[in-house]
C-alpha positions in Angstrom: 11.7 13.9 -9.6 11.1 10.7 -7.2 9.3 8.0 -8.8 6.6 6.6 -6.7 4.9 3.4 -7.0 1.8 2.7 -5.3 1.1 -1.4 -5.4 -1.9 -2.3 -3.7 -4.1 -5.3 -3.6 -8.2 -4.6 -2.7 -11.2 -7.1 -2.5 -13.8 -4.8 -1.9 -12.6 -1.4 -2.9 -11.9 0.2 0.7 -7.9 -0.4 -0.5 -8.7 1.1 -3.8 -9.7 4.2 -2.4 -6.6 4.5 -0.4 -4.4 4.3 -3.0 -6.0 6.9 -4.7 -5.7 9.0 -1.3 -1.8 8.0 -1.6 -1.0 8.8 -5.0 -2.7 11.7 -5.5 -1.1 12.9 -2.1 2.6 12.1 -3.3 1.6 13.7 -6.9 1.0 17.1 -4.7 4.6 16.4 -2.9 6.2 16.6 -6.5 6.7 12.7 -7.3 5.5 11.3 -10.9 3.0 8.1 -9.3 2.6 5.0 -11.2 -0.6 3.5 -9.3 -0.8 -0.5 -9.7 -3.5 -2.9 -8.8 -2.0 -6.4 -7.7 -4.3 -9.0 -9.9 -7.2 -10.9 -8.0 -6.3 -14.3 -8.0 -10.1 -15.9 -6.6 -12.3 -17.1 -9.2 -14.8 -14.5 -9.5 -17.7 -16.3 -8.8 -16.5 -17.6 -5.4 -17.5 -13.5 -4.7 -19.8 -12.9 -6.7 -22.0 -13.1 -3.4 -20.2 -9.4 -2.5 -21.4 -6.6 -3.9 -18.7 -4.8 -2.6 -16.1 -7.2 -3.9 -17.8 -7.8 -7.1 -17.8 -3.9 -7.9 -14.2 -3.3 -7.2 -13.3 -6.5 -9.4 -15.0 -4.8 -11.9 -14.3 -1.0 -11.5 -10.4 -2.6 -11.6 -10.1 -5.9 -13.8 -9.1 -3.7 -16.8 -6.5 -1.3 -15.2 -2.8 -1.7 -15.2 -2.0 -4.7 -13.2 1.0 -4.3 -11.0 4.7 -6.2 -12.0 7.9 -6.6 -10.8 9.1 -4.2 -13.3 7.3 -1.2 -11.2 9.4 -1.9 -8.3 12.5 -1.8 -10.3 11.2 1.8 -12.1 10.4 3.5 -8.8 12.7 5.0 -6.6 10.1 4.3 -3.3 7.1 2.0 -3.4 4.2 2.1 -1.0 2.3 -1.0 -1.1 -1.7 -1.5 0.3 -3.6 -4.5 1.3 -6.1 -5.3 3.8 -5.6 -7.4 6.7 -6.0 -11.1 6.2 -5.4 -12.4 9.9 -2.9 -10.8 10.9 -0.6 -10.6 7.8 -1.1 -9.2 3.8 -3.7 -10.9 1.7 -2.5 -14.0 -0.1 -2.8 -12.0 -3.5 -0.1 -9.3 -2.4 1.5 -12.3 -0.6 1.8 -13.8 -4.2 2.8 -11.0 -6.0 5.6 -10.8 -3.8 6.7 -14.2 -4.3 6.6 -14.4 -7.7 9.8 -11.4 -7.5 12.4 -13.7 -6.6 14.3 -13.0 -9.9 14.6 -9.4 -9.4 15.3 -10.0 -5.6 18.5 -12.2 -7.0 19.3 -9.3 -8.9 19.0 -7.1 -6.8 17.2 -5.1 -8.3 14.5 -4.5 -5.3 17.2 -3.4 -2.9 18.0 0.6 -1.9 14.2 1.5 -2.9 12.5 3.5 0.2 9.2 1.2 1.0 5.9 2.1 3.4 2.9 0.7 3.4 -1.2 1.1 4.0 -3.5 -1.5 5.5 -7.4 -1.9 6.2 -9.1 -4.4 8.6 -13.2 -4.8 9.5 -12.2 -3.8 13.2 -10.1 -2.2 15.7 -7.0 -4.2 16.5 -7.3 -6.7 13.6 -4.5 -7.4 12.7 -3.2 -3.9 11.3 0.0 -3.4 13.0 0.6 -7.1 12.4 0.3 -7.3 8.6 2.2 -3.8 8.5 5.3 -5.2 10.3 5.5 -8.9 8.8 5.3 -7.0 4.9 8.2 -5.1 6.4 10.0 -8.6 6.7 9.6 -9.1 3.4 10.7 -5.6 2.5 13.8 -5.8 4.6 14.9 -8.9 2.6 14.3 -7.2 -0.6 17.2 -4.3 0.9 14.1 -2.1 1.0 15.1 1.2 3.5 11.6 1.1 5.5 10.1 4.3 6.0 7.2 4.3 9.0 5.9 7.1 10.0 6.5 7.0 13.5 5.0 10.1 15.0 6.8 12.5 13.0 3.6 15.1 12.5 1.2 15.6 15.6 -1.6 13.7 13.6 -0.1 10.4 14.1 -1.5 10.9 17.7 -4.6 10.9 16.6 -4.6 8.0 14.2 -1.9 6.4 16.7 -0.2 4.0 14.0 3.4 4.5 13.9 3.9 1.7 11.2 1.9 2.9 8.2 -1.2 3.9 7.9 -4.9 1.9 8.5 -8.3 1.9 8.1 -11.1 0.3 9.7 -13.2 -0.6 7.2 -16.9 -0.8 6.4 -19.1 -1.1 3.9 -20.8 1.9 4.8 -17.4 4.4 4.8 -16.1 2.7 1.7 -15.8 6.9 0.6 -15.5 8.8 3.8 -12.4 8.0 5.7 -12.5 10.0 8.7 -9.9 13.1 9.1 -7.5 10.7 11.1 -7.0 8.2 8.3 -7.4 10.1 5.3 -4.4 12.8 7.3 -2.2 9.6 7.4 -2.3 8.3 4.3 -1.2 11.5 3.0 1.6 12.0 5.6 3.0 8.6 4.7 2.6 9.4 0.9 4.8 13.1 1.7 7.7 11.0 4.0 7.8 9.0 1.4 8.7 11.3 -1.1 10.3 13.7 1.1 12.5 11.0 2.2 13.2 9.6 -1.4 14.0 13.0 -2.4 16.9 13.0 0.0 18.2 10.3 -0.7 18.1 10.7 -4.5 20.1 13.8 -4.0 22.8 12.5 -1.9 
């Protein structure tokens, strides 16, 4: 069974819900999920003037934070976070850092990797943040998994990288066909991919 860790960092809960949308997607495809929040870094009350913010911080300050050591137990990891011009938040951006010793190791390396992303409008930043994480990725000896247009959806939602969201406040819980169809195409590639390569 392909071990799956979903890593994903959310201010104001739209990422949240799309890692939910992943794991329980990739559960369905057969993998056993292991789904990590990355740790909010900003003093709480330089938010506390978000709602939004303030309620995800809350609904997800006592779950399992995410460590390096979920990379290392997962055979594929999809990571989440919303667009902060142009490239990952700086609290995924951290997290990542702070993996250098396992990078040495090598312990990130030969692990199938994909990711999710969310911005507050069209063309901002999406593809941008997907493709500079896969930088990252590709120096960790990750094997990138897109999703190209491998499933006649992806011309709807029309991301090849990953998959994206524009986010509101107001659809916080009702992601639209096209993006609630691509995150769980990219969690079953994922898997489906995994899977071969676990076997082989």
């Amino acid at each position: 069974m392909t071990k799956l860790a979903v890593i994903y960092y959310s201010a104001t809960g739209h990422g949240t819900t799309m890692a939910k949308r992943v794991a329980a997607a990739a559960e369905a495809a057969g993998a056993e999920v292991r789904i990590r929040h990355v740790t909010e870094t900003r003093d709480p009350a330089s938010f506390a003037h978000n709602p939004a913010w303030m309620a995800n911080y809350e609904a997800t300050k006592d779950l399992p934070a995410a460590n390096g050591e979920d990379i290392v137990w997962a055979d594929a990891v999809i990571f989440g976070s919303p667009t902060r011009f142009g490239c990952v938040a700086a609290q995924l951006r951290d997290f990542l850092d702070s993996q250098g010793g396992l990078w040495a190791e090598g312990k990130l390396a030969d692990k199938v990797y994909a990711a999710f992303t969310s911005s507050n409008t069209l063309h901002g930043g999406q593809e941008t943040t997907l493709l500079t994480l896969y930088v990252t990725l590709m120096h960790f000896g990750g094997i990138i998994v897109p999703p190209g247009y491998t499933d006649p959806l992806k011309f709807v939602d029309g991301n090849p990288y990953g998959a994206s969201l524009v986010s509101t406040h107001d659809n916080i819980n009702e992601f639209d066909g096209a993006t609630g169809d691509a995150l769980e195409h990219l969690a079953r590639r994922v898997v489906q991919t995994a899977d071969r390569l676990r076997r082989h």
